[in-house]
PDB file as gemmi writes it, atoms N, CA and C in Angstrom:
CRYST1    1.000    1.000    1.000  90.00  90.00  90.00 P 1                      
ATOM      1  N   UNK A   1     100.955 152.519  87.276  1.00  0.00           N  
ATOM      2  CA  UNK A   1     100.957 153.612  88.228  1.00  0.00           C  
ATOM      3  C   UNK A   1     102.367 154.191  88.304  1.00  0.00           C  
ATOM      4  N   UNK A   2     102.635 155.606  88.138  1.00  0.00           N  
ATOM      5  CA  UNK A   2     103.505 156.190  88.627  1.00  0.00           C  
ATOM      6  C   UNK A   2     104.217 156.124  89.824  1.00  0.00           C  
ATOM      7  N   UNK A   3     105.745 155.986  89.929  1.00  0.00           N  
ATOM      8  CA  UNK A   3     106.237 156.033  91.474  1.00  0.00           C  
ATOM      9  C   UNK A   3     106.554 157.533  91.596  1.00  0.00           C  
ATOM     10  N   UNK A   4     105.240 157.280  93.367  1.00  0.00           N  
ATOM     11  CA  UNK A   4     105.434 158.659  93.762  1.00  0.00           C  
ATOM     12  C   UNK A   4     106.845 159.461  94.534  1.00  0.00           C  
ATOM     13  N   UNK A   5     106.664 160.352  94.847  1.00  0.00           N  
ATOM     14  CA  UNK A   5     107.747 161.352  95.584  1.00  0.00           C  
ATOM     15  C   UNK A   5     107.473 161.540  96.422  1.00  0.00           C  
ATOM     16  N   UNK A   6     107.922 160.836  97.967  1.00  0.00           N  
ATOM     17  CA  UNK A   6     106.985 161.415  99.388  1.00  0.00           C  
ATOM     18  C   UNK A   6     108.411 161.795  99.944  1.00  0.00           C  
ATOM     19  N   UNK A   7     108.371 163.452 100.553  1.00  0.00           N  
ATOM     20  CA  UNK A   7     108.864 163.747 100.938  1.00  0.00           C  
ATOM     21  C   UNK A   7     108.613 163.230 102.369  1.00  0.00           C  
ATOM     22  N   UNK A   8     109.683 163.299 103.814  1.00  0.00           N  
ATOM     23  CA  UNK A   8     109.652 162.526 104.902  1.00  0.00           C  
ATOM     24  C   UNK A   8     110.156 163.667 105.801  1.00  0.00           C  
ATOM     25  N   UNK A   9     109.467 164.685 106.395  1.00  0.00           N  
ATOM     26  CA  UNK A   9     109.938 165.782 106.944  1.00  0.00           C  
ATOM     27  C   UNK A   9     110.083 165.546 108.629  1.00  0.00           C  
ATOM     28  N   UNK A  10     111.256 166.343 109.377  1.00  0.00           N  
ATOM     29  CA  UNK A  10     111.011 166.032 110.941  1.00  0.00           C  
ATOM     30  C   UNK A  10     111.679 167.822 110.707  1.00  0.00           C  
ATOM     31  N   UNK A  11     112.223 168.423 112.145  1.00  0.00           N  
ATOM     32  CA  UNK A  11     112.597 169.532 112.158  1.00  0.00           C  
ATOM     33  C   UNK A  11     114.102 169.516 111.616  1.00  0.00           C  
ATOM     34  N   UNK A  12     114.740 168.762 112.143  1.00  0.00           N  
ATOM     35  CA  UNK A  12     115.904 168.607 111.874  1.00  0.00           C  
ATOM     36  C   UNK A  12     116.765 167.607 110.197  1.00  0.00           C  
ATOM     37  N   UNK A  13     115.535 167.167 109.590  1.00  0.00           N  
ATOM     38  CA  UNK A  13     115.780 166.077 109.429  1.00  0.00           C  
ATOM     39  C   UNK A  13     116.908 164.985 108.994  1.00  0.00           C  
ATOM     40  N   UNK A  14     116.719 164.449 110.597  1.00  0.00           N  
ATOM     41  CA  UNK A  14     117.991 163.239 110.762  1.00  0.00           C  
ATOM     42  C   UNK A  14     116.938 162.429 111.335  1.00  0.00           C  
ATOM     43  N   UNK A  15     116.955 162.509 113.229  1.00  0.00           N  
ATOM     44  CA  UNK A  15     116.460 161.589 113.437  1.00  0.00           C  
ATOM     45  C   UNK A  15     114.669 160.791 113.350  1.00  0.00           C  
ATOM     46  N   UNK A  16     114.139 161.424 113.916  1.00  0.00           N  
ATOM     47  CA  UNK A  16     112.673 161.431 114.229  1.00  0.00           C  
ATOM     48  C   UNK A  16     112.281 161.016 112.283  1.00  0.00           C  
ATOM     49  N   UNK A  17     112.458 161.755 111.356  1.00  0.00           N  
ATOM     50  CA  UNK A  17     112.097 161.279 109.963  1.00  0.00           C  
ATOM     51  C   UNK A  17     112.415 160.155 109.850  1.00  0.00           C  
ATOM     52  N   UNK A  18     113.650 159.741 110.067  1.00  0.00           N  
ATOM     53  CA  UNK A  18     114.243 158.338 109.767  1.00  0.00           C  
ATOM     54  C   UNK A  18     113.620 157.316 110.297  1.00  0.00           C  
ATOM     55  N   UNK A  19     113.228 157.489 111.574  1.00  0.00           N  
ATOM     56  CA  UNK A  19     112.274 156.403 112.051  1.00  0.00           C  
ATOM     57  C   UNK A  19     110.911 156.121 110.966  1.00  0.00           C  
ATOM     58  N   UNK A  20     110.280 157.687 110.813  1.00  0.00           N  
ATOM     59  CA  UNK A  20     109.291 157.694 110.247  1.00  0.00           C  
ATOM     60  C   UNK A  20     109.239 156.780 108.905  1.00  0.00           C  
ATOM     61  N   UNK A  21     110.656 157.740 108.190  1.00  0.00           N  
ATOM     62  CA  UNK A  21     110.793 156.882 106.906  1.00  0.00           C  
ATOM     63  C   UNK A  21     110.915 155.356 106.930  1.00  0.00           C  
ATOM     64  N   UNK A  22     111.375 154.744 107.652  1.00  0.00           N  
ATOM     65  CA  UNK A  22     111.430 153.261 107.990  1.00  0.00           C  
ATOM     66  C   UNK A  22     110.162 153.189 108.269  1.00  0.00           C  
ATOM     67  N   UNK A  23     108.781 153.067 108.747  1.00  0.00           N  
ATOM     68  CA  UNK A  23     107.946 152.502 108.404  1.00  0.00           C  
ATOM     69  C   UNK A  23     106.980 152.723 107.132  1.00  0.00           C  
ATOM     70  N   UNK A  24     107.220 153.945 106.638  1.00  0.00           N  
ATOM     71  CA  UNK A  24     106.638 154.105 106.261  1.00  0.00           C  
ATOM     72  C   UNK A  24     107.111 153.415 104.693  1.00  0.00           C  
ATOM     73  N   UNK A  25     108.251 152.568 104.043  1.00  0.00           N  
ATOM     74  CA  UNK A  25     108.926 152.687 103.605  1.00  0.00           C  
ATOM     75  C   UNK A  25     107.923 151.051 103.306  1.00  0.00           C  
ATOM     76  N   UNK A  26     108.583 150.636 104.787  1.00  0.00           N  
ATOM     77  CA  UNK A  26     107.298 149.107 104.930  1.00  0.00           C  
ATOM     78  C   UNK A  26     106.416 149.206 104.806  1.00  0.00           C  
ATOM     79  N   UNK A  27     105.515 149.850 104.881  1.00  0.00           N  
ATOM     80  CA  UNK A  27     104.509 150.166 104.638  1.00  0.00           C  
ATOM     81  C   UNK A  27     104.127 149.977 102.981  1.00  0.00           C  
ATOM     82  N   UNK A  28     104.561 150.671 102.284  1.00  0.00           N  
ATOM     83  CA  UNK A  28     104.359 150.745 101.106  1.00  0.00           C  
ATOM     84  C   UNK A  28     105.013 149.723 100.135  1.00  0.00           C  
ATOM     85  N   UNK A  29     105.983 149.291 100.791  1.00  0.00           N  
ATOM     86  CA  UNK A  29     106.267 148.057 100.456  1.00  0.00           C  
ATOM     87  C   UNK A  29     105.048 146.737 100.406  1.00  0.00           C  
ATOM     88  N   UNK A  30     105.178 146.740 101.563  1.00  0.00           N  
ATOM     89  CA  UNK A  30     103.603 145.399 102.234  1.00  0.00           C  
ATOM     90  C   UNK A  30     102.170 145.492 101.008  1.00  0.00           C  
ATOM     91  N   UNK A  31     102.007 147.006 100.584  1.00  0.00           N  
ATOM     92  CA  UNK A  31     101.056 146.847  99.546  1.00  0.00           C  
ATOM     93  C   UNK A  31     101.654 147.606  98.369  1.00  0.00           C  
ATOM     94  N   UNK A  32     102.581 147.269  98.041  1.00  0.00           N  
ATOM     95  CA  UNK A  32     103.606 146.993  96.291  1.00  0.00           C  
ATOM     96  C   UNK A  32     103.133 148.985  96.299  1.00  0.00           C  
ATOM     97  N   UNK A  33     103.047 149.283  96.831  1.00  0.00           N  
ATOM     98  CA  UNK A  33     103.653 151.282  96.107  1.00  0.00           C  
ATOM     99  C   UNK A  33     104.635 151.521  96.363  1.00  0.00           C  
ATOM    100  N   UNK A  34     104.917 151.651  94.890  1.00  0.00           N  
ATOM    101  CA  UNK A  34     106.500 151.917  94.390  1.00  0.00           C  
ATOM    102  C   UNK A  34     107.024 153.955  94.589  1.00  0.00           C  
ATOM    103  N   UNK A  35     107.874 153.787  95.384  1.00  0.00           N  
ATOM    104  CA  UNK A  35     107.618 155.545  96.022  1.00  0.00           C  
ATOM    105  C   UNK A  35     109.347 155.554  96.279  1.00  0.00           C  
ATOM    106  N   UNK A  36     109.151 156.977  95.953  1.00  0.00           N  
ATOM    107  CA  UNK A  36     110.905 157.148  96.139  1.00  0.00           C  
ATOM    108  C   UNK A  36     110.521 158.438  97.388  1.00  0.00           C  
ATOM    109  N   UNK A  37     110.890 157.493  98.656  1.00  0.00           N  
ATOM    110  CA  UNK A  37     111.097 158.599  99.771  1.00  0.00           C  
ATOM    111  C   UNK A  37     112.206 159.430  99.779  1.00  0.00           C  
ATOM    112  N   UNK A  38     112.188 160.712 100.352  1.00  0.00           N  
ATOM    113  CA  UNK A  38     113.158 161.314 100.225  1.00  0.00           C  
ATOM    114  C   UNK A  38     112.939 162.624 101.689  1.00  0.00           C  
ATOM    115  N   UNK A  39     113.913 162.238 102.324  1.00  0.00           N  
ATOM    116  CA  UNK A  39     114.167 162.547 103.825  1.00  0.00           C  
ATOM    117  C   UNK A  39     114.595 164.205 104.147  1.00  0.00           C  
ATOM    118  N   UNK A  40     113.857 164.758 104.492  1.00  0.00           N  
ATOM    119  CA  UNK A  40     114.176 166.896 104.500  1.00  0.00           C  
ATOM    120  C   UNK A  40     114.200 167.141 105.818  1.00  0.00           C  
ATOM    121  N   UNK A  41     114.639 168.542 105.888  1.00  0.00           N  
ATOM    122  CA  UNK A  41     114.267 169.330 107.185  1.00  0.00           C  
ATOM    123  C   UNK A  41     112.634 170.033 106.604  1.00  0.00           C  
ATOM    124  N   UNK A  42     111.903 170.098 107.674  1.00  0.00           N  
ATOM    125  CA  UNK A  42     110.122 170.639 107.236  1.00  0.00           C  
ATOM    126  C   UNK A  42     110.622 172.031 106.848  1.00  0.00           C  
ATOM    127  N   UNK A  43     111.566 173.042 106.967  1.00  0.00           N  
ATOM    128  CA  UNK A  43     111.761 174.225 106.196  1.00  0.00           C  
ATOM    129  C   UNK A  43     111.943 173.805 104.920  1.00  0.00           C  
ATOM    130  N   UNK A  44     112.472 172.598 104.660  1.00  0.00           N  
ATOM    131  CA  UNK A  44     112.496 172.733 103.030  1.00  0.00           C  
ATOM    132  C   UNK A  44     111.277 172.452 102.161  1.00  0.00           C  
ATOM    133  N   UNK A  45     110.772 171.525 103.183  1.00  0.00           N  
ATOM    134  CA  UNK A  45     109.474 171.442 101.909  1.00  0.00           C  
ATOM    135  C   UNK A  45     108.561 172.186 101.494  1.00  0.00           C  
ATOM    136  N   UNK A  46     108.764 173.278 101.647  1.00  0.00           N  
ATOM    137  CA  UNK A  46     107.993 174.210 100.655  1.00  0.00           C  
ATOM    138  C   UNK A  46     108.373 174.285  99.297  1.00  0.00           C  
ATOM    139  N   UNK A  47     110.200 174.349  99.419  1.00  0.00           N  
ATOM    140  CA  UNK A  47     110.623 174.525  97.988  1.00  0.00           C  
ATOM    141  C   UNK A  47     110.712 173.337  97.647  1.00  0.00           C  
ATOM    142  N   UNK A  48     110.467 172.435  97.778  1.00  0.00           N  
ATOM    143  CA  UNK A  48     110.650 170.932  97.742  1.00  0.00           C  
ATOM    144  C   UNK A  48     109.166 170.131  97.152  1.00  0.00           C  
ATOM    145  N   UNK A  49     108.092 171.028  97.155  1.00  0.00           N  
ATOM    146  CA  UNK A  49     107.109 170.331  96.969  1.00  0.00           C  
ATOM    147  C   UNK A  49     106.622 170.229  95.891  1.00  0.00           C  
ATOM    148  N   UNK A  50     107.126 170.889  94.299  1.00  0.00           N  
ATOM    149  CA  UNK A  50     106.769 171.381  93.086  1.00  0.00           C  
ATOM    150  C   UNK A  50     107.546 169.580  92.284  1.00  0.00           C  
ATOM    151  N   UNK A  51     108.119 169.438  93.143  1.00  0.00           N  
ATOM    152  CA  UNK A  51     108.387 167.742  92.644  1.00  0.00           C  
ATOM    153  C   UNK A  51     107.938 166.626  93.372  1.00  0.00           C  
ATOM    154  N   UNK A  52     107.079 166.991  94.592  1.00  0.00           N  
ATOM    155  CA  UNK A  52     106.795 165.856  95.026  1.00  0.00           C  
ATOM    156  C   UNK A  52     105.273 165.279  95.204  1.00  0.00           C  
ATOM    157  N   UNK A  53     105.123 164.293  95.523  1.00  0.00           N  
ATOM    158  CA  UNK A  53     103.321 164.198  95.367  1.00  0.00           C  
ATOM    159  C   UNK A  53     102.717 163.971  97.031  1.00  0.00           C  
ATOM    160  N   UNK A  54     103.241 164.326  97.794  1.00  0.00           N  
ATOM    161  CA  UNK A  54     102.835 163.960  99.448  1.00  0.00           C  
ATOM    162  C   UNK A  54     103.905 164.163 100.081  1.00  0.00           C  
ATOM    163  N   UNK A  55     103.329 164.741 101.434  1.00  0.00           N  
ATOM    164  CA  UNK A  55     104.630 165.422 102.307  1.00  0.00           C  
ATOM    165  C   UNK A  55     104.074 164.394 103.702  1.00  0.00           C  
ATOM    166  N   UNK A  56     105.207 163.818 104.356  1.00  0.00           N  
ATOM    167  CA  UNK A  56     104.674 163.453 105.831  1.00  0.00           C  
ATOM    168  C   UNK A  56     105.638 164.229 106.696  1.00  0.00           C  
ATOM    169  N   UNK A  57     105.199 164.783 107.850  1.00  0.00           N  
ATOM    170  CA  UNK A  57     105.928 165.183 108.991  1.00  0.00           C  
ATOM    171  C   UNK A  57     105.668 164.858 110.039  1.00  0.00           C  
ATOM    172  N   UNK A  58     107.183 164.916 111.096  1.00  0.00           N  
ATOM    173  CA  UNK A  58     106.873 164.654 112.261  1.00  0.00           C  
ATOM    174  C   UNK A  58     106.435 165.880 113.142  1.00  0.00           C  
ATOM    175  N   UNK A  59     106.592 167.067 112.466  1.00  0.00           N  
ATOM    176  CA  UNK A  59     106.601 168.553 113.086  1.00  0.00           C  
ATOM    177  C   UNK A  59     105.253 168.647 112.723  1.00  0.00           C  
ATOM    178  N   UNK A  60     105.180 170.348 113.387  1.00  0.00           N  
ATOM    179  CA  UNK A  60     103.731 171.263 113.374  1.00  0.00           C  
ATOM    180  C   UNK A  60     104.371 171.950 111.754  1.00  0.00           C  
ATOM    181  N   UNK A  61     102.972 171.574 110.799  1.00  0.00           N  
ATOM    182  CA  UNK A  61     103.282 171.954 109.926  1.00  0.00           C  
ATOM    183  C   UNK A  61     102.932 173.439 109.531  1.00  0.00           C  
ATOM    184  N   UNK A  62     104.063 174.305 108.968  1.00  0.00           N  
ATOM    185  CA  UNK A  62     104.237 175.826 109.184  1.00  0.00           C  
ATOM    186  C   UNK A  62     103.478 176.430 108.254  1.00  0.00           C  
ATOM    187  N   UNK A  63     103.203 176.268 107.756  1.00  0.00           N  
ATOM    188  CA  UNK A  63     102.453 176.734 106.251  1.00  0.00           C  
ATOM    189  C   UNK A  63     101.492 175.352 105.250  1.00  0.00           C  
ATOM    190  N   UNK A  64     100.813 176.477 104.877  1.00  0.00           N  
ATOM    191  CA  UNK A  64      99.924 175.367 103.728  1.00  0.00           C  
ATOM    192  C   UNK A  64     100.815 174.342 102.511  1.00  0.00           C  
ATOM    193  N   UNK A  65     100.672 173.546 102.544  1.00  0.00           N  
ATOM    194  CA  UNK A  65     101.659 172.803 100.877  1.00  0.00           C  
ATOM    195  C   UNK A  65     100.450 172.351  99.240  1.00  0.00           C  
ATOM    196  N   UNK A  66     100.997 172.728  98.493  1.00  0.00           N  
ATOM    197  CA  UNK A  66     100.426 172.431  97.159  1.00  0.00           C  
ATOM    198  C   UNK A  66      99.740 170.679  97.023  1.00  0.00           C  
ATOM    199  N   UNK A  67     100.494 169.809  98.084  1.00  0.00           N  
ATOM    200  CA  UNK A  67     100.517 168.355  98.142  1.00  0.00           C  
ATOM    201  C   UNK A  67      99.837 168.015  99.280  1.00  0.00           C  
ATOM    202  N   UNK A  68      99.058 167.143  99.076  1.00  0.00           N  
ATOM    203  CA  UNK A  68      98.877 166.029 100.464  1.00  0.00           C  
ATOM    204  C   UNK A  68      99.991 166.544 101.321  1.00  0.00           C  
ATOM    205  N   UNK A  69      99.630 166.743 103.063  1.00  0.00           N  
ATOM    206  CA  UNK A  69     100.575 166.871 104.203  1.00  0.00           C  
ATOM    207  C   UNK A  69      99.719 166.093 104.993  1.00  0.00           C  
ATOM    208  N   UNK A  70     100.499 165.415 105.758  1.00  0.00           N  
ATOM    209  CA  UNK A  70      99.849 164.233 106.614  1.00  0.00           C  
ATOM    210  C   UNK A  70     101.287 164.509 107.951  1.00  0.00           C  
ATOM    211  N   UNK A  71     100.811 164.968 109.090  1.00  0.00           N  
ATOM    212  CA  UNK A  71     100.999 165.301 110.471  1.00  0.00           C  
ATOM    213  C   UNK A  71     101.282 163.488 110.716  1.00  0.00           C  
ATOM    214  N   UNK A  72     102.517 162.859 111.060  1.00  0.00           N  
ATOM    215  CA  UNK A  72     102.279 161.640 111.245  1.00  0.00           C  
ATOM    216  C   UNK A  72     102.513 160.912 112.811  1.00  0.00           C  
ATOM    217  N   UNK A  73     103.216 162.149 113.931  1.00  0.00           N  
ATOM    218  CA  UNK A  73     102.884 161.887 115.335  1.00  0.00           C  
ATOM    219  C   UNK A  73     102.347 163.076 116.010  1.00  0.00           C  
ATOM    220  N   UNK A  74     101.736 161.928 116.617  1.00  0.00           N  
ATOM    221  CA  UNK A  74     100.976 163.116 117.667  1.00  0.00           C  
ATOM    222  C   UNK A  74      99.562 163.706 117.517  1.00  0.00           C  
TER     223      UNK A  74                                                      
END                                                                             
């Protein structure tokens, strides 16, 4: 299996992603998917998504994405 590209979006992204990315990090760890997270502000992932295979955010997501988007609070 390929290691995927999950982008880790919040508005700002500093804090609120970082949390996110920390579990989610365990997460994929706990069942061996090998994934290279990589931590944005949600404005970027639009241009950001032509390399990646799944987007998670902590925001209202602004637009449609080419990838899996998964809303992850709230």
């Amino acid at each position: 299996m390929k290691k995927l590209n999950v982008l880790v979006a919040c508005g700002a992204g500093i804090a609120t992603s970082t949390v996110v990315m920390k579990k989610v990090e365990d997460l994929f760890a706990e069942n061996n998917i090998d994934a290279n997270l990589i931590q944005i502000k949600i404005a970027e992932a639009a241009s950001k998504q032509d390399d990646a295979d799944m987007l998670i955010s902590t925001t209202v997501l602004p637009t449609e994405y080419k990838i899996p988007a998964i809303k992850a609070m709230g």
